[in-house]
Structure formats: structure tokens, C-alpha cells
C-alpha positions as a Python dict, from the first residue, in 0.01 Angstrom:
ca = {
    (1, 'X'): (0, 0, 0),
    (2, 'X'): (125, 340, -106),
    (3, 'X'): (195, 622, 136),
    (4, 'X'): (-58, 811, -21),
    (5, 'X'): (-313, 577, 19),
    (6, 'X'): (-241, 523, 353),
    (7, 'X'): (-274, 948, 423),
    (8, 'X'): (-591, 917, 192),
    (9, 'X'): (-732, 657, 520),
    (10, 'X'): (-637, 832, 762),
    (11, 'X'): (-772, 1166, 596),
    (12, 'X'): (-972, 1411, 847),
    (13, 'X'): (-955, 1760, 785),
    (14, 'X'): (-1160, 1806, 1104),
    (15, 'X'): (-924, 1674, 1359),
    (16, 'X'): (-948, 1850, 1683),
    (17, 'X'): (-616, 1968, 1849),
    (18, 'X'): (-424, 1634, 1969),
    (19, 'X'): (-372, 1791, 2322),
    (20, 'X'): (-771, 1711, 2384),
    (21, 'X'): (-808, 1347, 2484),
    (22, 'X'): (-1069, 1123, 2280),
    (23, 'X'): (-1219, 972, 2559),
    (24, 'X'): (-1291, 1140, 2907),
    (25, 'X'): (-1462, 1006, 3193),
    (26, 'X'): (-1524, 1223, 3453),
    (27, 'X'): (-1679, 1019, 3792),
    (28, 'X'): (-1865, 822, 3590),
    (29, 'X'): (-2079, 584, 3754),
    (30, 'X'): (-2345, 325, 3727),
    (31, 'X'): (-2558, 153, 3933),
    (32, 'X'): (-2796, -131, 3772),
    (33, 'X'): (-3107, -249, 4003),
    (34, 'X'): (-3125, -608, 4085),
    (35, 'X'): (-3389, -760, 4318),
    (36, 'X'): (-3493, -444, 4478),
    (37, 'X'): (-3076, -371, 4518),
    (38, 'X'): (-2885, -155, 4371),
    (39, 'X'): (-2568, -266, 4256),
    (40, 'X'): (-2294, -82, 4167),
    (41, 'X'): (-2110, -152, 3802),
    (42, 'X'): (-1900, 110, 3780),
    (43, 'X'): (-1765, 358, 4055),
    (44, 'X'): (-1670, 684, 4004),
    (45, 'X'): (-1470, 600, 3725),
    (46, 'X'): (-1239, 887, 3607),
    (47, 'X'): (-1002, 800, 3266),
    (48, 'X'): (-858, 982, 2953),
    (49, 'X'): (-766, 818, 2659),
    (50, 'X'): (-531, 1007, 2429),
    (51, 'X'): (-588, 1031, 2083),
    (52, 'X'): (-418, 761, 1848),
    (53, 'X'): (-393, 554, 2194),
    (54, 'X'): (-428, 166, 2209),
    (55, 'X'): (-583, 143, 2543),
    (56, 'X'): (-707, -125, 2707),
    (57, 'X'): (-957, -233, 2981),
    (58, 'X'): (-874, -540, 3183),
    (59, 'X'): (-1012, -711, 3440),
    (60, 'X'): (-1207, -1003, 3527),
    (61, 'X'): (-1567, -1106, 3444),
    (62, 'X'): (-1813, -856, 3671),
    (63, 'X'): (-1527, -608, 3738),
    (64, 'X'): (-1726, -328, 3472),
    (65, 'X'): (-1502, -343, 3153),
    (66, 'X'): (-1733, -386, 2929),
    (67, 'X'): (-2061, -164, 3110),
    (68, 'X'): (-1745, 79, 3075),
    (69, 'X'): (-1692, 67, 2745),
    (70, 'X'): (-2102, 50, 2672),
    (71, 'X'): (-2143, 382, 2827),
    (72, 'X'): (-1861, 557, 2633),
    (73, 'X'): (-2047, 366, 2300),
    (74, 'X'): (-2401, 544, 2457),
    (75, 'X'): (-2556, 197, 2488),
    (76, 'X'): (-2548, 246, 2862),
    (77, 'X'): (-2633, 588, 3048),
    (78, 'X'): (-2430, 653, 3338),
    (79, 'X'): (-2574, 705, 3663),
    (80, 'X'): (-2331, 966, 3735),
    (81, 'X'): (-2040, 1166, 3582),
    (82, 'X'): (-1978, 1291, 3254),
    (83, 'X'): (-1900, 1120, 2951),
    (84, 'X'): (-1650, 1368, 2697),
    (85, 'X'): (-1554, 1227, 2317),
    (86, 'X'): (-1295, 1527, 2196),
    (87, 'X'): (-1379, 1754, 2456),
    (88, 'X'): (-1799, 1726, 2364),
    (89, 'X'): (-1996, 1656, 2631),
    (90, 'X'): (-2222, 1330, 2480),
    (91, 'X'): (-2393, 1231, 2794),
    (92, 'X'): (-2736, 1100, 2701),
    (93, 'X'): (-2657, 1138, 2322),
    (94, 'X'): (-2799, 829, 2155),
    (95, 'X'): (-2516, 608, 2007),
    (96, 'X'): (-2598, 676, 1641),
    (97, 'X'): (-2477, 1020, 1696),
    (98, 'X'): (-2155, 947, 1877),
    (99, 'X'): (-1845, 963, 1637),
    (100, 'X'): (-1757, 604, 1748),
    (101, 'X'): (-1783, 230, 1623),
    (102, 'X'): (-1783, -85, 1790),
    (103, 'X'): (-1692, -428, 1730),
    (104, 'X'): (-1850, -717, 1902),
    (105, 'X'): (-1692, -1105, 1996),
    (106, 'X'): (-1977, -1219, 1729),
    (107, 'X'): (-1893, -1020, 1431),
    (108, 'X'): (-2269, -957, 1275),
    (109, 'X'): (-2164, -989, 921),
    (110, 'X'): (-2363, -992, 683),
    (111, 'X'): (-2422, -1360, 526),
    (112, 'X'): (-2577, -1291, 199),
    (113, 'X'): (-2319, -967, 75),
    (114, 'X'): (-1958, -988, -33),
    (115, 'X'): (-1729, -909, 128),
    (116, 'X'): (-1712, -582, -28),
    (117, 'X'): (-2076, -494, 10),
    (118, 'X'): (-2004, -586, 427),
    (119, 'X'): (-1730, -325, 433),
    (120, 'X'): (-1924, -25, 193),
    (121, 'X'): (-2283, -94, 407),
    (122, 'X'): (-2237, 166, 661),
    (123, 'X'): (-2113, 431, 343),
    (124, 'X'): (-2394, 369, 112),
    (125, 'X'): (-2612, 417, 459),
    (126, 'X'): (-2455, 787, 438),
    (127, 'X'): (-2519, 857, 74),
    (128, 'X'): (-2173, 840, -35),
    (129, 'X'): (-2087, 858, -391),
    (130, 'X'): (-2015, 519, -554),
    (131, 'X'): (-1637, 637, -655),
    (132, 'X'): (-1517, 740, -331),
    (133, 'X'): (-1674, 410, -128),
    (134, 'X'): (-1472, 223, -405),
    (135, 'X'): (-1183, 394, -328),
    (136, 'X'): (-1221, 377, 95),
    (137, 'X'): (-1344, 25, 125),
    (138, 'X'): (-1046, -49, -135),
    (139, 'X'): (-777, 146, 98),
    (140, 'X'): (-910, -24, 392),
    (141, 'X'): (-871, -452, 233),
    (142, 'X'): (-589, -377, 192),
    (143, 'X'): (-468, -224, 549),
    (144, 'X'): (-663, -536, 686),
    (145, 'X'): (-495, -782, 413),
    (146, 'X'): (-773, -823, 244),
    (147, 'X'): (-719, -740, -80),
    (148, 'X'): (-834, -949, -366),
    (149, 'X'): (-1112, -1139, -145),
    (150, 'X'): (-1374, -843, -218),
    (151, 'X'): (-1640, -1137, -403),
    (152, 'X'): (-1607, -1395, -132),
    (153, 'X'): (-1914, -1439, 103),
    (154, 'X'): (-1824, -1429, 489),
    (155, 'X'): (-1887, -1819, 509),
    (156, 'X'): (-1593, -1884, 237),
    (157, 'X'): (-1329, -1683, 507),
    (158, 'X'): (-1170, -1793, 794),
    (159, 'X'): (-1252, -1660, 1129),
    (160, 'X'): (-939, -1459, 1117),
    (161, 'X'): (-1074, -1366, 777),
    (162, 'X'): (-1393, -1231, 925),
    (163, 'X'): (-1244, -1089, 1256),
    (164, 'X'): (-1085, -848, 978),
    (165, 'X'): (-1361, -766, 773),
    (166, 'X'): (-1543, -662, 1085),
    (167, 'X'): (-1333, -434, 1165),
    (168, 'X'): (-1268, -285, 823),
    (169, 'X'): (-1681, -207, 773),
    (170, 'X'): (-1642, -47, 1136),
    (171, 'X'): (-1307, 128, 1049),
    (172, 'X'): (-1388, 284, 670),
    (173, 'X'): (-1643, 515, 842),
    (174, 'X'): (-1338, 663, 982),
    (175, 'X'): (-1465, 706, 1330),
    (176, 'X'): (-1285, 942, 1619),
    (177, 'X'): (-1222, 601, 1842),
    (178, 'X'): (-1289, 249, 1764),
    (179, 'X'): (-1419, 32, 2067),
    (180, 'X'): (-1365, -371, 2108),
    (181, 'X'): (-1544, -555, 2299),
    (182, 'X'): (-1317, -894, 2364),
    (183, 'X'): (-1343, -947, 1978),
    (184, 'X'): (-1104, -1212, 1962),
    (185, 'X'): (-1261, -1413, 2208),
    (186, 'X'): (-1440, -1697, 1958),
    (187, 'X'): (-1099, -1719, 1791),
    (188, 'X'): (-858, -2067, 1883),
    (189, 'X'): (-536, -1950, 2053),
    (190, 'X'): (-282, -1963, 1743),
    (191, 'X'): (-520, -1725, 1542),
    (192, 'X'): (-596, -1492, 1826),
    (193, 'X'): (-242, -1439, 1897),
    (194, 'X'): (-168, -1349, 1546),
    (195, 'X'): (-462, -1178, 1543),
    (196, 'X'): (-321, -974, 1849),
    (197, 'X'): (-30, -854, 1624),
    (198, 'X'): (-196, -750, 1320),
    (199, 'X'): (-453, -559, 1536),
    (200, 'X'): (-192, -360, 1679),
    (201, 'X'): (-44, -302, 1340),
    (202, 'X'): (-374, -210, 1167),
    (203, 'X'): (-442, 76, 1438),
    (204, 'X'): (-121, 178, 1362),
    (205, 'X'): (-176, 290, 1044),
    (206, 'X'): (-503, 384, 1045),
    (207, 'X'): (-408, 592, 1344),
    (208, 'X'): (-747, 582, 1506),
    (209, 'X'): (-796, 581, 1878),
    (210, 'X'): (-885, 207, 2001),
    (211, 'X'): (-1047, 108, 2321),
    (212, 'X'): (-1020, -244, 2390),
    (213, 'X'): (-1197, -483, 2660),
    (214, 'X'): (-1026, -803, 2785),
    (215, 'X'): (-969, -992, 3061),
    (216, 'X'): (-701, -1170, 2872),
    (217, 'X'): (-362, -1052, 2989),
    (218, 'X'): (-177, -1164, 2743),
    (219, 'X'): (-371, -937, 2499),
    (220, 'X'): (-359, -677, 2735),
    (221, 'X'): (10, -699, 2709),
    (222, 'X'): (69, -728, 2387),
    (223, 'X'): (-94, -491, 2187),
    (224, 'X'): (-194, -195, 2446),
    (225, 'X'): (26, 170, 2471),
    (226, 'X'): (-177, 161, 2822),
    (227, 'X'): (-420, -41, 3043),
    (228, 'X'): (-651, 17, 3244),
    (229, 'X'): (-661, -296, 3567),
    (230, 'X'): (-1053, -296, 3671),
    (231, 'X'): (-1187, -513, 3999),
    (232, 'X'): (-1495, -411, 4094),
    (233, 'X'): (-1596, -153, 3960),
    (234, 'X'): (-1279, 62, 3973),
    (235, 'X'): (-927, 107, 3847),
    (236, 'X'): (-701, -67, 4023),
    (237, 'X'): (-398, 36, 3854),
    (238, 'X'): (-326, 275, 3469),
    (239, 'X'): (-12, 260, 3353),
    (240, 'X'): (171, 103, 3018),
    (241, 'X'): (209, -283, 3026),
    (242, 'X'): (580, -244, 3147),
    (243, 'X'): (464, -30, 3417),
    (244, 'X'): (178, -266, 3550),
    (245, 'X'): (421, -617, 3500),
    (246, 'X'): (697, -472, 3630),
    (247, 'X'): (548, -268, 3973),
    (248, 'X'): (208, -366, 4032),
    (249, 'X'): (44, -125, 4250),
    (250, 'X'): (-182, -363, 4458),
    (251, 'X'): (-228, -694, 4518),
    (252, 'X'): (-470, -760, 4316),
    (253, 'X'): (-289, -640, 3956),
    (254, 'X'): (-3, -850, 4089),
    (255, 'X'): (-205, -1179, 4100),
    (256, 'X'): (-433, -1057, 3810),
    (257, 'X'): (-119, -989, 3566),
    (258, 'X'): (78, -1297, 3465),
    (259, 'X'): (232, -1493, 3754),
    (260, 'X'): (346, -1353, 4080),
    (261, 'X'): (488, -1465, 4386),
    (262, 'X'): (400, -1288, 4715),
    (263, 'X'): (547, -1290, 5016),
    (264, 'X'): (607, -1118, 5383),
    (265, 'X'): (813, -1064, 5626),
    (266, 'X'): (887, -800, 5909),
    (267, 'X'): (1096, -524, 5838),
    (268, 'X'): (1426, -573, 6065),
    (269, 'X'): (1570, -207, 5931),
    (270, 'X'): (1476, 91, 5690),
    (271, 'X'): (1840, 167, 5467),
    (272, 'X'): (1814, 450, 5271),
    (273, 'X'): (1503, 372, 5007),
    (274, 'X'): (1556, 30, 5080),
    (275, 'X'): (1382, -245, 5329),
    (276, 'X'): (1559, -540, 5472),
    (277, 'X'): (1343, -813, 5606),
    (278, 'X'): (1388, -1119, 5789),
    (279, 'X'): (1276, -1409, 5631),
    (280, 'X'): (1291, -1766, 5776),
    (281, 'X'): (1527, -1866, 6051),
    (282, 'X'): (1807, -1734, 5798),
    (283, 'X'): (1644, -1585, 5462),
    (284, 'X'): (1716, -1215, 5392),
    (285, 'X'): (1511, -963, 5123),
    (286, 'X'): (1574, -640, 5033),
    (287, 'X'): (1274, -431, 4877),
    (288, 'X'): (1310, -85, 4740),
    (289, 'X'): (1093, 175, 4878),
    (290, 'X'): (1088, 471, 4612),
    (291, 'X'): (750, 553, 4498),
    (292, 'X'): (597, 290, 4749),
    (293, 'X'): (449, 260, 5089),
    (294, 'X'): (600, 390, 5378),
    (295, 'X'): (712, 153, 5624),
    (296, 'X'): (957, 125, 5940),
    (297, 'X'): (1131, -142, 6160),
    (298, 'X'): (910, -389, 6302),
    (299, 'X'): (574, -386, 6051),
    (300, 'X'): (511, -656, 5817),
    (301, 'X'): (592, -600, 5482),
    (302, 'X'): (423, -762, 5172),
    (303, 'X'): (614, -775, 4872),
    (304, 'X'): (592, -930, 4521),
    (305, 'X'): (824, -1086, 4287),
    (306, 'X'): (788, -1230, 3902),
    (307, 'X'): (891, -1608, 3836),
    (308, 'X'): (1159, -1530, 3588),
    (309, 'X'): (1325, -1290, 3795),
    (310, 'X'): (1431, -1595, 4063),
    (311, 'X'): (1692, -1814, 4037),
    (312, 'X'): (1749, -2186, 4213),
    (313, 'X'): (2050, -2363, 4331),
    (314, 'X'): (2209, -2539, 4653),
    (315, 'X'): (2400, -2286, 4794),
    (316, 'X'): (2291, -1947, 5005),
    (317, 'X'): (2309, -1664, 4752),
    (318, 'X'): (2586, -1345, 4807),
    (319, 'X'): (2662, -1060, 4667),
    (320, 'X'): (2375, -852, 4759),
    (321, 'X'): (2087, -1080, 4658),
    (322, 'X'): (1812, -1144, 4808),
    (323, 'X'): (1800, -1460, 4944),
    (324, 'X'): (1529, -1783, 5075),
    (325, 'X'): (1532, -2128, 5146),
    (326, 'X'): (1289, -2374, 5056),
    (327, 'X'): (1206, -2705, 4917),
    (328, 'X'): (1062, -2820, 4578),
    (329, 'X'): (740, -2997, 4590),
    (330, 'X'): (704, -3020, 4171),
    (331, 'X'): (904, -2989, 3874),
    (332, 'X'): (713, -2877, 3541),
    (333, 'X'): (918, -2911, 3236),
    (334, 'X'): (789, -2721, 2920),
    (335, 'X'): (1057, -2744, 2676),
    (336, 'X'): (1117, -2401, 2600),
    (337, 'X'): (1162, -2324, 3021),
    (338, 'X'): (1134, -2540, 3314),
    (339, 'X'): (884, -2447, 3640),
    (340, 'X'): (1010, -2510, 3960),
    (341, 'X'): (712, -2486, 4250),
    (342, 'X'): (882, -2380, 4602),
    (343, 'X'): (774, -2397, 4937),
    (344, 'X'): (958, -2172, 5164),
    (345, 'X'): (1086, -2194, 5523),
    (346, 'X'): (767, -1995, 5584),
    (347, 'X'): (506, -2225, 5431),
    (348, 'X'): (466, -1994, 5132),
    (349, 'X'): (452, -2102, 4777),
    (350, 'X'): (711, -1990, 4489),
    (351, 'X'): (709, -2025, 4187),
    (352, 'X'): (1031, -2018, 3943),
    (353, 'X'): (1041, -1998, 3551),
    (354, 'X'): (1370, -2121, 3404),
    (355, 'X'): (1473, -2085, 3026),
    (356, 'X'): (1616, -2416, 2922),
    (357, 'X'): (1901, -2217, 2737),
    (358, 'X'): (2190, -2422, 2787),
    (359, 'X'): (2038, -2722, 2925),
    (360, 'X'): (1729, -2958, 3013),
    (361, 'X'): (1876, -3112, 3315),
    (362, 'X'): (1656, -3049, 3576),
    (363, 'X'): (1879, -2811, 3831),
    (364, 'X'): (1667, -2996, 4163),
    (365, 'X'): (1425, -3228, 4196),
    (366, 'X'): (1125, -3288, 4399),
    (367, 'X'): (1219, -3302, 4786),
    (368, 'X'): (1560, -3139, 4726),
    (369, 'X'): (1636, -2844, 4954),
    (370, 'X'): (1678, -2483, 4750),
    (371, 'X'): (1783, -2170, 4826),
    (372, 'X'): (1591, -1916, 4572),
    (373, 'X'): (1764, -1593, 4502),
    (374, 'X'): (1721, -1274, 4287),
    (375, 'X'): (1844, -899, 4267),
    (376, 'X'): (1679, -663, 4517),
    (377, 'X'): (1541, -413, 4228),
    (378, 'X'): (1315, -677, 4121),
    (379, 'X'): (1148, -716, 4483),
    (380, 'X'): (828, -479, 4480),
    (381, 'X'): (679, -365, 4782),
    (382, 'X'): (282, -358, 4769),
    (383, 'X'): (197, -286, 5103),
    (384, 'X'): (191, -371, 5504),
    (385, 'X'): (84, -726, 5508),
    (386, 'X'): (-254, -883, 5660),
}
């Protein structure tokens, strides 16, 4: 595809200055009635979504992703706040007359058109001169890899096939923000992680604003500039995906994104911006403090710390690290890395990834005694323990 006809997509003379966000929630709320209760969805929610932004919502099923996402789309009213697309206030404007589109797990095509005619419906809806829908819904098979499938009916595609001619009838309208609603969801798991990639690459040049509900993490990760963690109602934790893997704010992103061990121990002395605890009759950690909660000698301390960051062996770690003892209770192998599950001194299970990257031996086996061990900068501190 030409750079031209790449600018020719991504065309809007009308483009608002980029310093306004998209999307803005102001305490936006919403509270749904159920058996003479009311029960709150969504609480106070306050977000702004930069234009051009990949930005996802993740959480689990109930937290208020998607009732999120259905109020910015005006299929939901909020019970409170305001709901802003470019700085316009479209609280309680019908959805129809919101500059946004939305794409659903089941992707509504229609059976009996091409798909060509799927793509150009919502243009010859508009009135839009034959010539220039040729031209758009042309542009846009080929961003999504279409190209030279315009006569096929959506049974003769794939799902991936589909999945992409969804989103090019919701894209060639050229909307202000494009909203997904776990669309990848009915996909098997080889597809929907390609699919994951040329999602991310599509909004790239298209340059539209996409909002994106999940509660897979792995999608989350991989295709998001931020995310948004969700548990009941509320944000847990915003932040890019390095941001949330790396230093999870709360105990709940840590669990909810990827694996991570947590553990606790009381704090034996406060160094600088750094905690020492005591762990075990003879373990020691060190957690960094900058940015995090405040703590002094004698509190409990809870801390978290990623799989692959650990390492295993026989002998008590120096040199700074961090250091517990423990004992394997199972060995995983899974050819590309090799788990180790740990049960500390304290009665607290570990978990270690190990890359296989110079060998398959196993390093211990079940029963064997361990000491685990990793550099302090990768302990994170979440908060006084329970």
C-alpha cells in the first residue's frame, strides 16, 4: 500500500487539536437495580484516553469493563459523571450520533453480501458517492490484508478472515475512536495471537484511537500503549504494560497480571530507600521503597516478585541478593523453560520460571532443599501485610 493511500485513510480535515483526549470520563458511575438492590457496576470511574492511543480495559468477568466501554459507545447511560468524546460533552446522546464504532466477539456480518458490500454498508447508509466508497473500502482490504477477497461471502473466510472484515466495515467510516469488545474471544489460541499482532499493526496505520476490553492478559500486554486494571468496579492500577508487570500497585494487579509470587516478612531495618526483612530462621530480602508505601522497623511487609526474575541452586546466595530457602514440591518441564514450585521456610509457595538455554537437566528435583535468590530491584513492595 502506497503512502498516499495510507494518508488518503487516515484523511480528516476536522481533527481537533491532539492535546484534547478522545475519551474522558469524569466520575462516571453506574448503578444497575437487581432484586430491589442496587448494585454498583462502575464507581466513580475517572479516565482519559489520548488520541491515536491503544488502550485497554482489563479485568475479570463482573469487574465493569465492558458496562465501561457501553457507556462511552451510549448503549449504557451513566448514573453519574460525565462522559467527553474530543472535549464534547455526549452524555445521554444516543449512540448513532456518537463519532464512534464498535466491534462485538460475534462479528454480525452480513451472510448474503460480499465481502465488499459488508465493508461499503455503513457508506452507502450515508449517501456516499459510488467512486469514493470504491476507493475507501479499497484502501481499507488492503490495510486489513484483504485485498483481492472483495467477491467472497463471509462463510468462504476464515474466522481470522472475518475478525478483519469486521473491523474494516467499522473502520472505513473513519470514526474518532474504535471500541472492542473482547473481539477475539471466539478465535482458537494460534489465530488470536496473530490476530493480536496485526490488530496492533492495523491501528497503527489507520491511526485511530482504540479502546479495547479483555480480561485476557496476554492481549492486554501485547498490543496496548496503556491499560486500564478494573476489579470491581474501579481502576485498580493505569499505567503502560511495562509499568503494571513490572510494579504492580496492589495486590490484586499482581495476582491478576501474569504470575506472581507474594510474600512477607517483618521489616528488621529501613536503609536508605531500601527495606531489609527477615525471612525464615536465615532468609534475607531487600525491597526498594521509592515511589511505594512507607514503612519502618518492626511492621510486616508484603512484597511481590515475578517467576523469571528468581533463580534456584544449593548454595545461600551473596553478593547482595536477596536470598530464601525452601524445598521443591514439583518440577514442570515445558521445553522451551522449566517451572520449579517452592515452598519456603515460611510455608509460602514460589514459583520459578527457568529458560532451558543451555540445558534440560533439571537443576533440583522434587524433595531437594533450595535456596531461591534474585536482585533486590526486582522485589516490589505492595503494602503492610494482613
Amino acid at each position: 500500500m502506497t503512502e498516499t493511500s495510507r494518508a488518503e485513510v487516515r484523511e480528516d480535515p476536522g481533527r481537533p487539536d491532539a492535546a484534547v483526549p478522545a475519551i474522558e470520563l469524569r466520575g462516571v458511575g453506574k448503578t444497575f437495580q437487581s432484586s430491589g438492590e442496587s448494585v454498583a457496576a462502575v464507581r466513580e470511574l475517572d479516565l482519559e484516553i489520548a488520541q491515536g492511543e491503544f488502550f485497554s480495559l482489563l479485568g475479570p468477568s463482573g469487574c465493569g469493563k465492558t458496562t465501561t466501554m457501553r457507556m462511552i459507545a451510549g448503549f449504557e447511560e451513566p448514573t453519574a459523571g460525565v462522559v467527553r468524546l474530543l472535549g464534547r460533552d455526549v452524555t445521554g446522546v444516543p449512540p448513532n450520533r456518537r463519532d464512534v464504532n464498535m466491534v462485538f466477539q460475534s462479528y454480525a456480518l452480513f451472510p448474503h453480501m460480499s465481502v465488499f458490500e459488508n465493508v461499503a454498508f455503513g457508506l452507502r447508509r450515508k449517501g456516499v458517492a459510488k467512486r469514493e466508497i470504491a476507493e475507501r473500502v479499497g484502501a481499507m482490504l488492503e490495510i486489513v490484508d484483504l485485498a483481492g477477497r472483495e467477491r467472497r461471502r463471509p462463510a468462504a473466510l476464515s474466522g481470522g478472515q472475518q475478525q478483519r472484515v469486521a473491523l474494516a466495515r467499522a473502520l472505513v467510516n473513519r470514526p474518532r475512536a474504535l471500541l472492542l469488545d473482547e473481539p477475539l474471544g471466539a478465535l482458537d489460541l494460534k489465530l488470536r495471537q496473530a490476530m493480536q499482532v496485526e490488530l496492533k499493526r492495523i491501528q497503527r496505520e489507520v491511526g485511530i484511537t482504540f479502546v479495547y476490553v479483555t480480561h485476557d492478559q496476554g492481549e492486554a500486554l501485547t498490543m496496548s500503549d496503556r491499560i486500564a486494571v478494573m476489579n470491581d468496579g474501579a481502576v485498580e492500577q493505569l499505567g503502560t504494560p511495562r509499568e503494571i508487570y513490572e510494579h504492580p500497585a496492589t495486590r490484586f494487579t499482581a495476582g491478576f497480571i501474569g504470575t506472581s509470587n507474594l510474600l512477607a516478612g517483618e521489616v528488621t531495618e529501613v536503609v536508605g530507600e531500601r527495606a531489609v526483612l527477615a525471612y525464615g530462621p536465615d532468609g534475607r530480602i531487600e525491597v526498594p521503597l521509592r515511589g511505594g508505601p512507607g514503612v519502618a522497623a518492626g511492621e510486616r511487609l508484603e512484597l511481590t516478585v515475578r517467576p523469571e526474575k528468581i533463580g534456584i541452586g544449593t548454595d545461600a546466595p551473596g553478593g547482595g541478593l536477596c536470598g530464601v530457602r525452601g524445598t521443591v514440591t514439583e518440577v514442570v518441564y515445558l521445553g522451551t523453560s522449566t517451572n520449579y514450585n517452592v515452598t519456603t521456610a515460611t510455608g509460602a509457595d514460589v514459583v520459578v520460571f527457568l529458560q532451558n538455554a543451555t540445558s534440560a537437566d533439571d537443576i533440583a528435583v522434587r524433595g531437594d532443599g533450595v535456596w531461591l535468590s534474585w536482585d533486590p530491584r526486582h522485589s516490589y513492595a505492595i503494602g503492610a501485610a494482613k
